[in-house]
C-alpha positions as CSV (number, residue, x, y, z in Angstrom):
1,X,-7.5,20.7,-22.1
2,X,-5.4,19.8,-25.0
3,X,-2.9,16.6,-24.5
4,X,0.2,16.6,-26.9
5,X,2.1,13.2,-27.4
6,X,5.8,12.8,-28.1
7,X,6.5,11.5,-31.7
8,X,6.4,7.7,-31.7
9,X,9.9,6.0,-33.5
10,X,9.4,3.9,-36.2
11,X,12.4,1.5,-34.6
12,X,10.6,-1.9,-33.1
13,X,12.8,-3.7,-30.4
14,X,11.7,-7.3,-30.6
15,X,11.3,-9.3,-27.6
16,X,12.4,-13.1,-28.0
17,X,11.4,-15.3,-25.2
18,X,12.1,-19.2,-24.7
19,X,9.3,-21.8,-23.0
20,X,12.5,-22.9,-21.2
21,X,16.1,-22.1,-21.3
22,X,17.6,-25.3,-20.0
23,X,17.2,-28.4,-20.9
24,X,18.4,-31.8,-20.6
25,X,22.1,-32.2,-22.4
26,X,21.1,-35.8,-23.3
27,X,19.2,-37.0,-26.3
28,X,16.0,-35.3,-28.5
29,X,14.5,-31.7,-26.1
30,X,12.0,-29.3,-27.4
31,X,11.5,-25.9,-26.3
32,X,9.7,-22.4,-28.4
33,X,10.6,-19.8,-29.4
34,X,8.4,-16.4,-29.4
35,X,8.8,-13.3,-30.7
36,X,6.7,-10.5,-30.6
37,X,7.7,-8.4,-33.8
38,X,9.9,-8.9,-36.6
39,X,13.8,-9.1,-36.5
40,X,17.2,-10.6,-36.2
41,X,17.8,-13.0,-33.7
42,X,21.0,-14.7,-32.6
43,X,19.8,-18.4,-31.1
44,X,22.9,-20.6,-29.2
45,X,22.3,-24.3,-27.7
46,X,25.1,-24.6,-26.0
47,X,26.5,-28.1,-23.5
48,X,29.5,-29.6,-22.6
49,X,29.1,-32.6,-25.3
50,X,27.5,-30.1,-28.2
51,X,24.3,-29.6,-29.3
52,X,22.9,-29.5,-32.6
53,X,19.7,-27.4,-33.5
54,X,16.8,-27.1,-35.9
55,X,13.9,-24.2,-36.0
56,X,10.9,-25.6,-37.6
57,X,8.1,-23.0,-38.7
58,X,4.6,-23.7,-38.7
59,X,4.2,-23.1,-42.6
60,X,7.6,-23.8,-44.2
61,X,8.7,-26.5,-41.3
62,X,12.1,-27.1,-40.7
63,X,14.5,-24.6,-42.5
64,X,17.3,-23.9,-40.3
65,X,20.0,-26.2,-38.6
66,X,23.3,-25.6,-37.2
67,X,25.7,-27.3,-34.6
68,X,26.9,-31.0,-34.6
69,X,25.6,-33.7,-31.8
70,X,28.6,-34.4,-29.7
71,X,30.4,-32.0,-31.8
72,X,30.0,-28.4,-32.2
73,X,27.2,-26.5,-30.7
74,X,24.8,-24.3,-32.2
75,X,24.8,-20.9,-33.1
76,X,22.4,-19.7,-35.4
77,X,21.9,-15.6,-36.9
78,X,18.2,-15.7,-38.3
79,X,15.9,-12.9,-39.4
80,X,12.1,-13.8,-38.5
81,X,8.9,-12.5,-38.6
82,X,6.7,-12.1,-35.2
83,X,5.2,-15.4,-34.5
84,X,6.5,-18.5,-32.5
85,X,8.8,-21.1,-33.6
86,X,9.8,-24.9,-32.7
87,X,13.2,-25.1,-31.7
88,X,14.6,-28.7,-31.9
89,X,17.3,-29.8,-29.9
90,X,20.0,-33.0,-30.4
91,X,22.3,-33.9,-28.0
92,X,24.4,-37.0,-27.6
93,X,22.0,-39.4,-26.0
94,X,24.3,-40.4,-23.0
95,X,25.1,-37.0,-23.1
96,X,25.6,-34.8,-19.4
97,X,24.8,-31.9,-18.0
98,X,22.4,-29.0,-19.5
99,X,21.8,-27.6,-22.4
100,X,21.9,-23.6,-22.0
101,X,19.5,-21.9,-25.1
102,X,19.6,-18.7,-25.5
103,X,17.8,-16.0,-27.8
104,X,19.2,-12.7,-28.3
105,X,17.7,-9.9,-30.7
106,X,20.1,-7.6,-32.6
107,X,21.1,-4.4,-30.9
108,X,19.8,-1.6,-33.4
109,X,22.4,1.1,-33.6
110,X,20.0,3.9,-34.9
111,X,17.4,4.7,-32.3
112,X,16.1,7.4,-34.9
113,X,15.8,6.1,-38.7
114,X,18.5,8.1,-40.1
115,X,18.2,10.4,-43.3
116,X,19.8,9.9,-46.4
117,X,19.8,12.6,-48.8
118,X,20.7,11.8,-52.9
119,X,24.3,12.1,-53.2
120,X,25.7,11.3,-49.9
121,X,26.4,7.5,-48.2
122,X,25.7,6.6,-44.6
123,X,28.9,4.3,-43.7
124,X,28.8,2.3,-40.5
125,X,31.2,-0.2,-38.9
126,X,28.7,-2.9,-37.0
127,X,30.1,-5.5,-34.4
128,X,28.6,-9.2,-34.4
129,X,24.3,-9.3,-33.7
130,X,24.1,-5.5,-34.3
């Protein structure tokens, strides 16, 4: 008996997970961040008094930051490699509420690696976290 497979893609879909996706809206919170293969990742910390974030990597430590504490929130578009993360959270310290995180991979457009021959151009109109 002879099994045939289907061809496997090339494309990866990266799964980003949180340790917990609410927290506190008032002072310093911690959570993680996972992912289980390389890509593009759009992170938010969003509350009603605004949030700032940090990621901090095990080898390079902190390296990126975004949002304002009582201000702005954040809303960060990263490219990472598979691995897990610190995500450091600031909020007002009599601040209310929670703080919703999220963690959203890209959506990849091409389900099969397209093919470009010498000559030609592939054009493309992408949307925001595609």
């Amino acid at each position: 008996m002879v099994t045939v497979l289907p061809a496997l893609s090339l494309v990866v879909f990266s799964a980003a997970t949180l340790s917990s996706a609410s927290l506190p809206g008032a002072g310093r919170q911690e959570t993680l961040l996972t992912l289980d293969a390389p890509g593009a990742v759009h992170l938010s910390a969003r509350s009603p008094a605004g949030t700032s974030c940090e990621l901090i990597d095990q080898v390079r430590g902190p390296f990126a930051r975004a949002g304002n504490v009582g201000g702005a929130n954040c809303e960060l578009d990263l490219l990472l490699d598979a691995g897990q993360y610190k995500v450091r959270l600031e909020s007002p310290k009599r601040g209310k509420g929670q703080v919703a995180i999220s963690a959203t991979p890209f959506l990849e457009l091409n389900a099969s690696i397209p093919r470009l021959t010498p000559g030609s151009a592939l054009v493309t109109t992408l949307q925001p976290r595609q």
